[in-house]
C-alpha positions in Angstrom: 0.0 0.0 0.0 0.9 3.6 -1.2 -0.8 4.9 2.6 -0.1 2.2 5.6 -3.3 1.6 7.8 -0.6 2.9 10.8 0.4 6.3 9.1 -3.4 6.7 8.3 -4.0 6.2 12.1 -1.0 7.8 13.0 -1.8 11.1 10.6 -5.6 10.9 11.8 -5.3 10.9 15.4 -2.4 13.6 15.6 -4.2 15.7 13.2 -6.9 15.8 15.6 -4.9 16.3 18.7 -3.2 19.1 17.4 -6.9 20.6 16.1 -8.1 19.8 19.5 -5.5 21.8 21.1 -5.5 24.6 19.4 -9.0 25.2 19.5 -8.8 24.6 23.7 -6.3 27.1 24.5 -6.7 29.4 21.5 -3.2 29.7 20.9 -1.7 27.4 17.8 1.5 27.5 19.0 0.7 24.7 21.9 0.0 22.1 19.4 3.5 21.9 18.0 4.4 19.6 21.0 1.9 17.3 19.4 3.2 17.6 15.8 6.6 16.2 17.2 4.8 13.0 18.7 3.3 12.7 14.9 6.8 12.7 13.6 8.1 10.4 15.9 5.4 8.0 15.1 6.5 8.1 11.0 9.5 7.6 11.6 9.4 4.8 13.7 10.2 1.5 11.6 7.3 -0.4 13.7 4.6 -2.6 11.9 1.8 -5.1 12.3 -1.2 -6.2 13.5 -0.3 -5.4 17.4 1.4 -2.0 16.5 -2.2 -1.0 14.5 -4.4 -1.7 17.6 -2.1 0.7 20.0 -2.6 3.7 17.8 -6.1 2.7 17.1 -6.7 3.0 20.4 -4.9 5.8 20.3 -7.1 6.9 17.2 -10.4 6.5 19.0 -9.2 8.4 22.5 -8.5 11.6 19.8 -12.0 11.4 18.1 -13.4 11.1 21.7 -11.2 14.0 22.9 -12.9 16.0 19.9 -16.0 14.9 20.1 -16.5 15.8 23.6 -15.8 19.6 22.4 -18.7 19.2 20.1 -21.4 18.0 21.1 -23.3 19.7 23.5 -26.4 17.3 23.9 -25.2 14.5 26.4 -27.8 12.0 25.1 -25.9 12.1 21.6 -22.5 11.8 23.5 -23.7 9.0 25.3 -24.3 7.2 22.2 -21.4 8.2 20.2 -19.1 7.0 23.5 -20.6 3.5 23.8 -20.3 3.3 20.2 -16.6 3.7 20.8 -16.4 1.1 23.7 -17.8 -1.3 21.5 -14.9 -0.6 18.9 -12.7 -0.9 21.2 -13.5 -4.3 22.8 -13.5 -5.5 18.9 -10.0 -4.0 18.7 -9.2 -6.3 22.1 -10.3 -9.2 21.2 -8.2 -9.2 17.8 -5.3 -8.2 20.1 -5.6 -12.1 21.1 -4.2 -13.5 18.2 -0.7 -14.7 18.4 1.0 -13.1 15.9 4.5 -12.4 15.3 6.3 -9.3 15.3 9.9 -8.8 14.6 10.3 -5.5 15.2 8.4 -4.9 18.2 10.7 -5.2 20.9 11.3 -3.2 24.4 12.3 -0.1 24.0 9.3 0.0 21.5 6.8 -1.5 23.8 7.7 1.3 26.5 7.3 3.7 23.8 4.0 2.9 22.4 2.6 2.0 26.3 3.8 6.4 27.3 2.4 7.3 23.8 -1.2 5.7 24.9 -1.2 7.1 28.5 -0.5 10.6 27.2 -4.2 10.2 24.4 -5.8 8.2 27.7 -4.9 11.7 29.9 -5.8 13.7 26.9 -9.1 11.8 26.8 -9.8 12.2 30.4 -9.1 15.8 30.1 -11.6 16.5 27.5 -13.7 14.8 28.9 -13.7 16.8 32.2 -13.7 20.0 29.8 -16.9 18.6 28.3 -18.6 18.2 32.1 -17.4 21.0 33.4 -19.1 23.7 30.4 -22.1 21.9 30.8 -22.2 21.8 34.7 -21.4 25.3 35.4 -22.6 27.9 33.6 -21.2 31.2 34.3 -22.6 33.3 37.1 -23.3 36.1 35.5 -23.9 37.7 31.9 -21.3 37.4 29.4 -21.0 41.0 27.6 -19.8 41.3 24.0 -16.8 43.7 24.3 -16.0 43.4 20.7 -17.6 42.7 17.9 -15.0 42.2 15.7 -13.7 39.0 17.4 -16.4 38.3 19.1 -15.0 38.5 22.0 -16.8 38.2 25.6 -16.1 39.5 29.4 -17.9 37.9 32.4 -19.7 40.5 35.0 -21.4 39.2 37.6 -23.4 41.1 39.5 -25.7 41.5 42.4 -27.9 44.3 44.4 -29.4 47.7 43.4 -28.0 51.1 44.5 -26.7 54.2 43.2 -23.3 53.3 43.9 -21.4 50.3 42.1 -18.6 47.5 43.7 -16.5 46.3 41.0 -14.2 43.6 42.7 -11.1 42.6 40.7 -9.5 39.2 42.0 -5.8 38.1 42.6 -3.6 37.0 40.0 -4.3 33.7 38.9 -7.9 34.1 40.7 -11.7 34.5 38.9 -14.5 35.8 40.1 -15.1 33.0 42.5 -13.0 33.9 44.8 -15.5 36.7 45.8 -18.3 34.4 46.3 -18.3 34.6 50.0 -18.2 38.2 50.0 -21.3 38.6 48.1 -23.2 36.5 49.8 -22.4 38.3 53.1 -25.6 39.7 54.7 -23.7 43.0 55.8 -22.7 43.8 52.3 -26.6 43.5 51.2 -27.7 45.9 53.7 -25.3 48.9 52.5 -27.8 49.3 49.5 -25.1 48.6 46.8 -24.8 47.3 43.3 -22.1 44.9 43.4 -19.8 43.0 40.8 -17.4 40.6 40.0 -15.8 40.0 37.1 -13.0 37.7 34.9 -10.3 39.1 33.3 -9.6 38.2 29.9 -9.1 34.5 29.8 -10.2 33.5 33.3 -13.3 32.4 34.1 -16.0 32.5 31.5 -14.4 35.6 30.3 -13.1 34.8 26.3 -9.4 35.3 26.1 -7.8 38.2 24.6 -4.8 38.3 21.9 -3.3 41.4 23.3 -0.9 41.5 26.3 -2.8 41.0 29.6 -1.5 43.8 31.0 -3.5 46.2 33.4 -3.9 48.7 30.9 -5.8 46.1 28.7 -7.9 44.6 32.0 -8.8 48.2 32.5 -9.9 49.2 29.2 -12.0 45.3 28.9 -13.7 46.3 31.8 -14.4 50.1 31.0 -16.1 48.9 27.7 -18.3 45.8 29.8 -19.5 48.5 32.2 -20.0 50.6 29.2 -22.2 47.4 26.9 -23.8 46.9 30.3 -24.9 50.4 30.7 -23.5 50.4 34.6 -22.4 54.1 35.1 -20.1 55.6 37.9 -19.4 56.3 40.5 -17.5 52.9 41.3 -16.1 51.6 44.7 -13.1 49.8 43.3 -12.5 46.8 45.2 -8.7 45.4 44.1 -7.1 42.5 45.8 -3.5 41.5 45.4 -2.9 42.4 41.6 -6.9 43.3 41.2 -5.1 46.3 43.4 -2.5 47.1 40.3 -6.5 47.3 38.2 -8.0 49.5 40.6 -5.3 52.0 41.1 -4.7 51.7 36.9 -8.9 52.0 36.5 -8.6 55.3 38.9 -5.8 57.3 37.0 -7.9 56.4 33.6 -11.9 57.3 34.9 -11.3 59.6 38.2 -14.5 61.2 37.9 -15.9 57.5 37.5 -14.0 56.5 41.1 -15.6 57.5 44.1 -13.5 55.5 46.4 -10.5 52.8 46.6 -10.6 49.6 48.8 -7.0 48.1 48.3 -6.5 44.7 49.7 -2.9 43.7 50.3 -2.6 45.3 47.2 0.3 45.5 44.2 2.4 48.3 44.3 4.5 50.1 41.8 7.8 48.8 42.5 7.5 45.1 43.6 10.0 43.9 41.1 12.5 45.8 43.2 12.4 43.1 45.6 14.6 40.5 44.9 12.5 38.0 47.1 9.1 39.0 44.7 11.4 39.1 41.9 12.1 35.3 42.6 8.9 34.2 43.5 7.9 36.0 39.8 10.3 33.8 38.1 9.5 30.7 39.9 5.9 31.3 38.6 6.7 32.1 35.1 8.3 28.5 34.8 5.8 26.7 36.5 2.9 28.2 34.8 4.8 27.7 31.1 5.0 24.5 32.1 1.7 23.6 33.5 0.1 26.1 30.4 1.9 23.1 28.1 0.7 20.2 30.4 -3.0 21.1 31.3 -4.3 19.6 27.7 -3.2 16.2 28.9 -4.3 16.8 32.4 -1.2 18.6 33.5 -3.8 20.5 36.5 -6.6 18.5 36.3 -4.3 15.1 37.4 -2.7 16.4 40.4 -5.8 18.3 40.9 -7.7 15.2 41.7 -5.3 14.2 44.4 -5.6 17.5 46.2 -1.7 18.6 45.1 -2.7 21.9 43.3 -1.4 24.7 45.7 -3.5 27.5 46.5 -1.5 30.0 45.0 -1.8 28.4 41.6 -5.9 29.2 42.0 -6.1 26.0 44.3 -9.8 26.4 45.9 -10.5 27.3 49.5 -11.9 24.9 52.3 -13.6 27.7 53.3 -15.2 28.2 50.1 -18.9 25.8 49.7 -19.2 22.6 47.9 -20.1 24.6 44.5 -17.5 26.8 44.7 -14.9 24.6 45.5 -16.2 22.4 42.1 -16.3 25.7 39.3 -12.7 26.4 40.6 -11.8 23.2 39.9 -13.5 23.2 36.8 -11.4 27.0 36.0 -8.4 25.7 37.1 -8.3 22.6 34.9 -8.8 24.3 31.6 -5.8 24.6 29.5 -6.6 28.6 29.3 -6.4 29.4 32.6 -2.6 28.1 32.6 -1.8 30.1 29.4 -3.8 33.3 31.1 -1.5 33.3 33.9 1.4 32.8 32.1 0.6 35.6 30.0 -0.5 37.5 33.1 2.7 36.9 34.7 5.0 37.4 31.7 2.9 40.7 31.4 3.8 42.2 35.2 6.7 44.0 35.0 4.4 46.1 32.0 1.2 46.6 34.0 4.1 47.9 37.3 5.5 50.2 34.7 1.9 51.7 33.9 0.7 52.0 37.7 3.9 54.1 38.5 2.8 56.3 36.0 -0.5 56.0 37.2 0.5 57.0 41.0 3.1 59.4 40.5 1.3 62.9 40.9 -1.0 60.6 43.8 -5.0 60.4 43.9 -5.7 63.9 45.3 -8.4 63.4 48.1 -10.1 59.8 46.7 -11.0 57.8 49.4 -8.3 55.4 50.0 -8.6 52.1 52.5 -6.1 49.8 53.0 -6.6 46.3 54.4 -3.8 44.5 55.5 -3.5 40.6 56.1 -0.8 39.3 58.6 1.4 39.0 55.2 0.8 42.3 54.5 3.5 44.6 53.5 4.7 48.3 54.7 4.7 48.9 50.8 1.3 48.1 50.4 0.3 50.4 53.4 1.9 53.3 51.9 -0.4 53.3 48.8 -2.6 54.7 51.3 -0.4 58.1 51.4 -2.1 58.5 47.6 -4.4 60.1 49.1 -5.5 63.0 51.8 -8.4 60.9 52.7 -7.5 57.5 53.8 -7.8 54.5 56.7 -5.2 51.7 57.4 -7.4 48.8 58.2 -5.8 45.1 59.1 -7.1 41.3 59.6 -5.7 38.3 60.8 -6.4 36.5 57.8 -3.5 35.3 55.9 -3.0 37.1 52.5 -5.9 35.3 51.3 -8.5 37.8 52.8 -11.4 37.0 50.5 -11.7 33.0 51.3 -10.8 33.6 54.9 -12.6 37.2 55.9 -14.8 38.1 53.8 -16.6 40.4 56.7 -13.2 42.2 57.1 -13.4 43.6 53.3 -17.1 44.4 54.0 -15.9 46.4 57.0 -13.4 48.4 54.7 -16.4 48.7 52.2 -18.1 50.4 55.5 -15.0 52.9 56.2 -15.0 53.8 52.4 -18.3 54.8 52.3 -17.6 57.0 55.7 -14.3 58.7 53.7 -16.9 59.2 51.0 -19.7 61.1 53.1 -17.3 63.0 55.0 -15.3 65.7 53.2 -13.1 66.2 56.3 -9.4 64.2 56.1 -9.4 61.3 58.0 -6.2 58.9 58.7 -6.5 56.2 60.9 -5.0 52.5 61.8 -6.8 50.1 63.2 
């Protein structure tokens, strides 16, 4: 034969890894991994009947893998997966037959036996992909923020007042993160709009091909609030690097910002630190890694057995059932791995733009400041933006919004004082 049944398979299946891929993480680029495991395959001088049933396995695990992207009806996938297992058990009881193969020896054996595990995790990945779109639906309405690329941001949000809470997450964290705080009794009685939102690529929010800088989130978010028809003035609640956001959102639209709530907050010249700088670095290899991984279950594997660290976007305990599941579900997609990655790789940038930003200070904007016990003295001095502010802290570690959720309703409370009274107020508590 011109065409071998094994480089059919062999073409097929890689052809649709490599689709699959692609289409996942949006990003092309990623599928070149599986273009090398293609061209390993040709070259390999392996034949017969026991060498066609591995990558027919192989074969069938890919069409699953893409099939699980596409159909949306479960009934259909049900019938399409038995359909499948049926194949398979043919394939298994052919495998059966003694037959003999001179060439498969080993080193072969090993290599065919690590191809298969990597479609199996690939399989189980999409899979997981496929139950977790249909299980959890975003919270909140996704806006069309352009219409060019049809691209979508996710705002979530709650209550009715004439003032709005925007709250902008931790970097590599969604809009989950907040749940707690929303549903918190003493935020509902301050008569407040309030919403959470994704950055492009978290979340439900569609990813974006510029750099994720904060210059970019701030201008996504502007244009949501703008699709939305949400109008100032805005309590901007940032935590961690949602703080870079909110001070980036304030020098943009300061007659939009009424008040600033910064929450162990980024400041303009963390890369000075050679600890942060580090820690920066560390996560920059670890998330190209893990970006690379996650489409064969590089988060969702360790995930399962509880190994995912928290500061990788690792749910809370104290989060509830739900919430622990969609940030599993986040967490396991191949996009949220590139987002942080490009998030990360995008830091020094968005530092660069908030020293701009700060440099002539926020004139008499509310400022409060609420410090965890990992707190730093840098992030307390973003307080000094400003002629009105408060020092607030908690004994939560630095992840406040999982841990104390009353304590950034509190520093929602003292904004809303700073706001009603003209007069300068600094305190520390």
């Amino acid at each position: 034969m011109f065409l071998s049944t094994r480089s059919f398979l062999c073409g097929y299946h890689s052809i649709i890894i490599c689709a699959l891929v692609a289409y996942e993480t949006k990003r092309n680029y990623t599928g070149t991994a599986w273009c090398l495991i293609f061209l390993w395959n040709k070259l390999l001088p392996i034949s017969g009947p026991k060498t066609v049933i591995i990558f027919s396995l192989a074969a069938y695990c890919s069409l699953l893998c893409a099939l699980s992207y596409y159909f949306i009806n479960v009934s259909v996938f049900a019938v399409v997966l038995v359909c499948v297992i049926l194949q398979l058990l043919k394939l298994y009881n052919r495998s059966k037959v003694q037959i003999q193969d001179h060439h498969h020896n080993k080193s072969l054996s090993i290599g065919l036996v690590f191809y298969l595990l990597i479609h199996i995790c690939a399989t189980w990945q999409a899979m997981g992909t496929l139950y977790d779109h249909w299980y959890y639906p975003p919270l909140g309405d996704r806006i069309l923020i352009e219409t060019e690329t049809g691209r979508h941001l996710h705002l979530y949000c709650l209550g009715e007042g004439n003032m709005t809470l925007l709250l902008d997450a931790g970097l590599p964290f969604t809009s989950v993160c907040w749940s707690r705080v929303m549903a918190s009794e003493k935020l509902r009685m301050l008569s407040l709009r309030y919403c959470s939102f994704d950055r492009a690529g978290y979340g439900w929010s569609d990813p974006s091909d510029e750099v994720l800088h904060s210059g970019n989130g701030v201008n996504d978010l502007n244009r949501a609030l703008q699709v939305k028809g949400i109008k100032g003035p805005f309590i901007y609640v940032g935590w961690s690097f949602g703080g870079f956001q909110a001070q980036y959102y304030r020098y943009m639209h300061p007659t939009d910002i009424a008040g600033l709530v910064l929450i162990d907050s980024c400041y303009h010249n963390m890369t000075k630190n050679i600890s942060f700088e580090n820690d920066l670095n560390q996560a920059l290899i670890l998330t190209f890694l893990t970006k690379h991984l996650a489409s064969i279950g590089g988060m969702r594997i360790p995930g399962f057995f509880g190994l995912v660290l928290k500061e990788a976007g690792a749910p809370s305990t104290t989060q509830s059932k739900i919430d622990q599941a969609r940030t599993n579900a986040i967490i396991y997609s191949p996009l949220f791995s590139d987002t942080a990655y490009r998030e990360l790789d995008a830091f020094r940038k968005s530092e660069e733009l908030v020293a701009s930003a700060v440099k002539d200070g926020f004139g008499d904007t509310p400022i409060v400041v609420l410090l965890s016990q990992e707190g730093e003295a840098y992030s307390e001095a973003l307080a000094y933006l400003s002629t009105r502010r408060r020092i607030l802290k908690t004994q939560s570690d630095h992840y406040v919004p999982y841990n104390d959720p009353d304590s950034i309703v509190d520093a929602i409370e003292h904004c809303l004082s700073l706001i009603t009274h003209s007069s300068e107020q600094i305190t520390t508590q």
